[in-house]
N, C-alpha and C positions, 0 to 999 in steps of 0.2 A: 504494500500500500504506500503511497504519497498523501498522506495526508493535508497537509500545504500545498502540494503540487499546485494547486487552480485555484483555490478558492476565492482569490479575488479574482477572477474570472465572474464570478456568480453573478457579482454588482452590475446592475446596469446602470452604465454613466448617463449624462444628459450633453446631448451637442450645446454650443452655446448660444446660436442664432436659432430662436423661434421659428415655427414653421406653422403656416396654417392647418390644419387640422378639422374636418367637420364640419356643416353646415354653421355658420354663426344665424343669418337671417333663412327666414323659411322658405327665401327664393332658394337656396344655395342645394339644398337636398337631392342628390342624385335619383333616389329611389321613390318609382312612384307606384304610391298601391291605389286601385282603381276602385276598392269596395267601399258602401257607402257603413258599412257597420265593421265591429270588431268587439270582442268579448273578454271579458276577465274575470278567471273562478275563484281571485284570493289565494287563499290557502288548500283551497280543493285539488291536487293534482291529478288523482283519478279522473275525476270531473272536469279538469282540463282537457285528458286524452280524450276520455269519451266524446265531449264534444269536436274535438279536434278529426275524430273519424266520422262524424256524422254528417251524410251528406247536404244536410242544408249549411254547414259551416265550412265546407270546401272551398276551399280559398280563402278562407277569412283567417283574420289575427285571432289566436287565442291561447291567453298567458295568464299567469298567474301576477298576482300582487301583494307582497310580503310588507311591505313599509308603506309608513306612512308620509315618508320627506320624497326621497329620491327616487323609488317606485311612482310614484304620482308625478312626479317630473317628468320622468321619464317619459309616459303617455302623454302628459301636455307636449310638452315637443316632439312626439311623433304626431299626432292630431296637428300643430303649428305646421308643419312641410308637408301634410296630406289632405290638404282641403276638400278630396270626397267623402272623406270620414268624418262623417256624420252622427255618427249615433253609437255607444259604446254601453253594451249590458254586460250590467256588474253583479255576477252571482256566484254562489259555492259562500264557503262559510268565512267569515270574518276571523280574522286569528282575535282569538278572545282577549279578556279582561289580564287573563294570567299576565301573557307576556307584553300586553299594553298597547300595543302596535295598532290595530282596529284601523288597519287602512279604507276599509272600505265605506265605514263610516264619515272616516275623513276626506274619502276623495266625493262622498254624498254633503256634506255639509260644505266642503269649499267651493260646488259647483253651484251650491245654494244661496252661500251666503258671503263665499270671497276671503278676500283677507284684510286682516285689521293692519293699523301703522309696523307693525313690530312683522309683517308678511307670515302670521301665523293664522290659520285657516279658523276664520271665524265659526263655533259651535262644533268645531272636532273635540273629539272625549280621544284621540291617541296620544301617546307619551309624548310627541316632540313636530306635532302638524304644522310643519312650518316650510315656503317655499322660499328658496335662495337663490336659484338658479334659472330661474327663468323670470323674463322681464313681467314688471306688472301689468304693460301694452297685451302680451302674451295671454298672460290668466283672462285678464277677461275677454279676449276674443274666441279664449278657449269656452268658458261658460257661453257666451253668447250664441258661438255658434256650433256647438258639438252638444247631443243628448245625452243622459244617463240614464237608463234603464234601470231601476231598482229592483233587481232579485236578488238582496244580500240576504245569504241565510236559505235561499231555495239549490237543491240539489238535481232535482227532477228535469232530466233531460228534455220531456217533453215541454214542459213548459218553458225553457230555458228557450230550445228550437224555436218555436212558434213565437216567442217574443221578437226574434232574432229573424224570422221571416217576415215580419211586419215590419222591421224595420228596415228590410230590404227592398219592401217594394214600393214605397212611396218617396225616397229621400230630396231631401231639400237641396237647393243648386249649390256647389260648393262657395265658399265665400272665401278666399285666398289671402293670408296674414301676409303683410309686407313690411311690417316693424321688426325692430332687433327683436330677436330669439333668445339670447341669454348674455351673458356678461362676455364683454371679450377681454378673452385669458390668454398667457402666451402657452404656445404648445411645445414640445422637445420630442423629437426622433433621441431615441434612445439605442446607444451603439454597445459592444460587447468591448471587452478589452483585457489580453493577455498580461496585464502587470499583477506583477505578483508581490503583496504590501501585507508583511508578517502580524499577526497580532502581539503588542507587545506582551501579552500576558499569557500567550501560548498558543499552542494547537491543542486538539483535540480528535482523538478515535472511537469511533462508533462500534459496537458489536450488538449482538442480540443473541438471545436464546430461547430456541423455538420452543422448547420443554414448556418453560416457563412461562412464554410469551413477554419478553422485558426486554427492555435497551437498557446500555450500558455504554455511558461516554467518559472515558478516560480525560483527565487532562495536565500538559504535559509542559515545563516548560518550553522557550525555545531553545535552548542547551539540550533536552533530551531525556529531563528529570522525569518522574513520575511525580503530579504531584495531589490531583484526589480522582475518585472517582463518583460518578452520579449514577444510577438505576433509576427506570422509571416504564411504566405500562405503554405509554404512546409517546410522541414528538413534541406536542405539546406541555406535557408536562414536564419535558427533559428542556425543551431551550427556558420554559420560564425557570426554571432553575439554575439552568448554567446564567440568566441574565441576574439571579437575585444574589449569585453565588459570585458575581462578579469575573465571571470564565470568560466574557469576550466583553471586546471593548471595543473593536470595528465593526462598524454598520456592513460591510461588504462579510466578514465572517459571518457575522447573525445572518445575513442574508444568505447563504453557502451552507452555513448548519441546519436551518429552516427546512431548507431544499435536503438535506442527506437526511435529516432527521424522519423529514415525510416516505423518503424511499426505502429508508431501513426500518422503518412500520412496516410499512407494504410489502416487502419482502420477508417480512416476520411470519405476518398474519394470512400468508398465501403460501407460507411454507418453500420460497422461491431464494435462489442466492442472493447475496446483495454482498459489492464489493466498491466501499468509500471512493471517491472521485473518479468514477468507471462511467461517463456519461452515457458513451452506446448503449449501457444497460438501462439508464434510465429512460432513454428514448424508446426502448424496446416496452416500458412498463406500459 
């Protein structure tokens, strides 16, 4: 094993000149989708596919919806560069009270009732219903002219269907957004790079044992010492450890450990080799 071999390799740099990147205004959108509907089952993913194979949604968008900020964003700004999209039924079950989230609640009261000074979705009950990233021009052209179909909390295909064929066959004339889209940000093509930048506070070697099912990450000076070791069930428990245990101190290692640590799970838990900075292997996983 080479341990250190690569691992700053792992980092991906940022070039220094900005590059465009992505539609900023809703003319900019390469991709045009022609249907005047699309559908989201929340947290439903069986309900997802189902509809997804059913033939009245052939062709149609239909995704799930887990948050309440950036999920909801995200279909605003697809709705912003697809001005036949029209109408949008939002069904399957709301992720509950538990985890706080309740997008679907919140993508039903923002389209209702907008947002207040602070751009937080006036009458949402989710943990953090707040838009940032698309212009305020955007929100309400998106309310004005996109529907919401209310079946949050129905499961039932048929009804789902037949909501979603109604709203197929009458749709209203597109109405085309020509205001900014979202903040303009500078972007970074993101390049690889063979330098090789030692942690001062060591390397590190991964093992595992299939018996057991456990990782083991040694750690070692740069001199060659031995100097503790860590055990732990999965990857994540083992880097938040080596970060608390103060094992690395480059962002390009964390980043390289992250990566080994995810493949020497995986090759734990599937019974398969796994051999530290061996990338052909990971590309094979």
């Amino acid at each position: 094993m080479v341990p250190k071999a690569r691992e700053a390799a792992e980092a991906a740099k940022a070039s220094e000149a900005p590059k465009q990147s992505g539609p900023t205004t809703a003319t900019d959108a390469p991709y045009v989708y022609e249907h005047p509907v699309a559908v989201t089952t929340l947290a439903s993913e069986a309900l997802r596919q189902q509809l997804a194979d059913h033939p009245v949604c052939q062709g149609l968008i239909v995704l799930g919806l887990n948050t309440e900020n950036i999920g909801i964003e995200q279909i605003i700004e697809f709705c912003l560069t697809q001005p036949a999209l029209k109408t949008i039924v939002v069904c399957g079950l709301d992720p509950t009270e538990s985890c706080g989230h309740l997008p679907g609640q919140s993508f039903l009261a923002l389209h209702q009732n907008g947002l207040d000074d602070h751009r937080r979705m006036i009458g949402a009950k989710g943990k953090r219903p707040v838009i940032k990233n698309i212009s305020l021009a955007g929100v309400e052209h998106f309310r004005r002219t996109v529907a919401l179909v209310d079946l949050i909390n129905c499961c039932d295909v048929e009804t789902i269907t037949a909501a979603v064929a109604q709203a197929k066959a009458n749709p209203p004339a597109p109405v085309p957004f020509t205001g900014p889209l979202k903040p303009d940000v500078p972007t970074y093509m993101a390049i690889g790079s063979d330098a090789i930048v030692q942690d001062p506070v060591g390397y590190l070697l991964i093992d595992m044992d299939y018996t057991t099912q456990s990782l083991t990450v040694t750690h070692f000076s740069n001199q060659g010492e031995r100097l503790a070791e860590i055990h732990g069930p999965n990857h994540r428990a083992l880097y938040q450890s080596l970060i608390e245990h103060g094992l690395v101190s480059r962002l390009d290692h964390a980043a390289y450990l992250g990566r080994e640590l995810y493949r020497a799970e995986q090759a734990m838990v599937n019974h398969a080799p796994y051999v530290q900075d061996q990338w052909d292997q990971w590309d094979r996983a």
